[in-house]
C-alpha positions in Angstrom: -2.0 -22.2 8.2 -4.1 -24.9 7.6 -6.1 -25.6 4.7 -9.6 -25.2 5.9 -8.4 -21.6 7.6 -7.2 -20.4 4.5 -10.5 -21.4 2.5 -12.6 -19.6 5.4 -9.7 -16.6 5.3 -10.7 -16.8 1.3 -14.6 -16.5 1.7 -14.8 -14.0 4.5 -12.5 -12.2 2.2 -14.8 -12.5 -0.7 -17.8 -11.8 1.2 -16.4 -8.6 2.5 -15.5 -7.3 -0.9 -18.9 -8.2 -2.5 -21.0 -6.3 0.3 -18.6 -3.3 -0.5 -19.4 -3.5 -4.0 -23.2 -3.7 -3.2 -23.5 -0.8 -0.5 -21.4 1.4 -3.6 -24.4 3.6 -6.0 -24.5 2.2 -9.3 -23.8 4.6 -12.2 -22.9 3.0 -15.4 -22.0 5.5 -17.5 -20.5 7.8 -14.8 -22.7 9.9 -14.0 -24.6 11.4 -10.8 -28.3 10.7 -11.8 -29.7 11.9 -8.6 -28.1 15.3 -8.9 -27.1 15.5 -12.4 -23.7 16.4 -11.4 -20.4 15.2 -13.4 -18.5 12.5 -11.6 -14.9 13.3 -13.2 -13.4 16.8 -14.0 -13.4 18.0 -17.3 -10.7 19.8 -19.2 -13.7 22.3 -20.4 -14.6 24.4 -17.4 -16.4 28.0 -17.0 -14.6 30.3 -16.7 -15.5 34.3 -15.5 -19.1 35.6 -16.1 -19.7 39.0 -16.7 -23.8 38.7 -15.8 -24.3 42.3 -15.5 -23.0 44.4 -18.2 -21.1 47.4 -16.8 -22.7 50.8 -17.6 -26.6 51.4 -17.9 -28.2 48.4 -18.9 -30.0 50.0 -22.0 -31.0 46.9 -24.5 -28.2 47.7 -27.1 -25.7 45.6 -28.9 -23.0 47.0 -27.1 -24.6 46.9 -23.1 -25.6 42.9 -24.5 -22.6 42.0 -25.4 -20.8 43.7 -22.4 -22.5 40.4 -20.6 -20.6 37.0 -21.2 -19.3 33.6 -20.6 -16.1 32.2 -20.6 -15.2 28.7 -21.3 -12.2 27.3 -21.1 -10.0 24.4 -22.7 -7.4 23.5 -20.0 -5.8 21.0 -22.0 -3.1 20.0 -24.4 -5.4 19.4 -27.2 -8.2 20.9 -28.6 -11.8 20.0 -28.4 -14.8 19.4 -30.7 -17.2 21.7 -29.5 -20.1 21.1 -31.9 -23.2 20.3 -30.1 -22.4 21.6 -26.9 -24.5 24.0 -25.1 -24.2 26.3 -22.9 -27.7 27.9 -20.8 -28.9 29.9 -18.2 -31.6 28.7 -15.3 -34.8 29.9 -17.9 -33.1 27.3 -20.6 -32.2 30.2 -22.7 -29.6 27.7 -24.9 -26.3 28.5 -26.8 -25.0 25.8 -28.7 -21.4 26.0 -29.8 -20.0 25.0 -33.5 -16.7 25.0 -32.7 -13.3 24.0 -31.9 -11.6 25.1 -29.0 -8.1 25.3 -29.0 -5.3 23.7 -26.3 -5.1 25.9 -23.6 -7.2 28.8 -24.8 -10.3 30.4 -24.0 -13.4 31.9 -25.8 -15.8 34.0 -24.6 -19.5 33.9 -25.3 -21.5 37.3 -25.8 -24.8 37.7 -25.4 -25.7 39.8 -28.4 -25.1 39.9 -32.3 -21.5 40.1 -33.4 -19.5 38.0 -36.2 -18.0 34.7 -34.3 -14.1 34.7 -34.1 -11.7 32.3 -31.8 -12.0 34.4 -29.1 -15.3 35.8 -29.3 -18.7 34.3 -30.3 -21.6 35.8 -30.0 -25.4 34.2 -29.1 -27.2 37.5 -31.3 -29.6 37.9 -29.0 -31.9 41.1 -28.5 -32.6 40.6 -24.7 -30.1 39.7 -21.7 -29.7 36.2 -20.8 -28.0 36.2 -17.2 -29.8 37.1 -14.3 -28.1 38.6 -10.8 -28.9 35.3 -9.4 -28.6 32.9 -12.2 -26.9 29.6 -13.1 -24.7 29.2 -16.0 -24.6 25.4 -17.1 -22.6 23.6 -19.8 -23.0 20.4 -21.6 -21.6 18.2 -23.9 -22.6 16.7 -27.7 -24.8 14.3 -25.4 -26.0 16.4 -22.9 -23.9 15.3 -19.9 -23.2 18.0 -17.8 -19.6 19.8 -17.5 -19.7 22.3 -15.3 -22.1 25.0 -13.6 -21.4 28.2 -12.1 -23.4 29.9 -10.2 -24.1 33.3 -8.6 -26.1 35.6 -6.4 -27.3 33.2 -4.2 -26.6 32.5 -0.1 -22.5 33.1 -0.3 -22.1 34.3 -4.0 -19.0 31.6 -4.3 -18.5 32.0 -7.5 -17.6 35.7 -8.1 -14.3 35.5 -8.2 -13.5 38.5 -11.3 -14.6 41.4 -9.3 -16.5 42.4 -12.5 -19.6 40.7 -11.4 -22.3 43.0 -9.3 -25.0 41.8 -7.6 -27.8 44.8 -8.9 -31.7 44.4 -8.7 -33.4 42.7 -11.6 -33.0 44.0 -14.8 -35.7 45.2 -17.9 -36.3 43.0 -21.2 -35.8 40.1 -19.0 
């Protein structure tokens, strides 16, 4: 090949790759702006959601805390949790002060308990999730993790078999 062919092969070469790189969004620190949605999978995830307490749905501590969250570390390592948060689609806010183990699980109740590894609670007086609700989490720095939601068009997420889809609920 020629010299002049390869310096035209060269160009239209780095012509095509800087076209690609324009028509690609720009996102500099990872993220989905337009939709707020995380652009690489996180080793925290939701878990099941139990949004409707089993039983009469009565206001107490017990029927409350019969209505949680689970979040999960799927890793090897444990996570920093402090800071996070985890809410519903009215902004009603948890925010963790935590660390989660490797590979282990803790579940977030809606009413007032003592905190353990496996257990914390929000203490709370009213319910927090809705039959058609969004749960949403987020890191330190608000970047969001992961969302689950329910109740709506398909109901993709319920998945335990402990989730009902019932009418709307009082004290909400």
């Amino acid at each position: 090949m020629s010299r002049s062919a390869r310096r035209i092969t060269a160009t239209v070469l780095a012509s095509g790759a800087l076209l690609a790189a324009a028509a690609l969004p720009a996102s500099a620190d990872g993220r989905d702006h337009g939709h707020d949605r995380p652009t690489h999978r996180s080793a925290i995830v939701l878990g099941k959601i139990q949004y409707d307490s089993p039983g009469r749905d009565n206001g107490s501590n017990r029927s409350l805390n019969a209505e949680w969250v689970t979040v999960t570390n799927t890793s090897r390592h444990s996570v920093n949790l402090r800071g996070w948060t985890l809410s519903d689609e009215s902004h009603r806010t948890y925010r963790f002060d935590m660390r989660l183990p490797a590979r282990s699980s803790v579940r977030v109740h809606t009413g007032v308990g003592r905190d353990t590894r496996h257990d914390v609670y929000q203490d709370r007086r009213f319910y927090v999730w809705d039959s058609k609700d969004t749960a949403t989490l987020r890191d330190n720095r608000g970047n969001r993790v992961d969302t689950k939601s329910w109740g709506r068009f398909r109901d993709n997420d319920r998945r335990d078999g402990g989730h009902r889809d019932g009418g709307h609920r009082g004290n909400r």
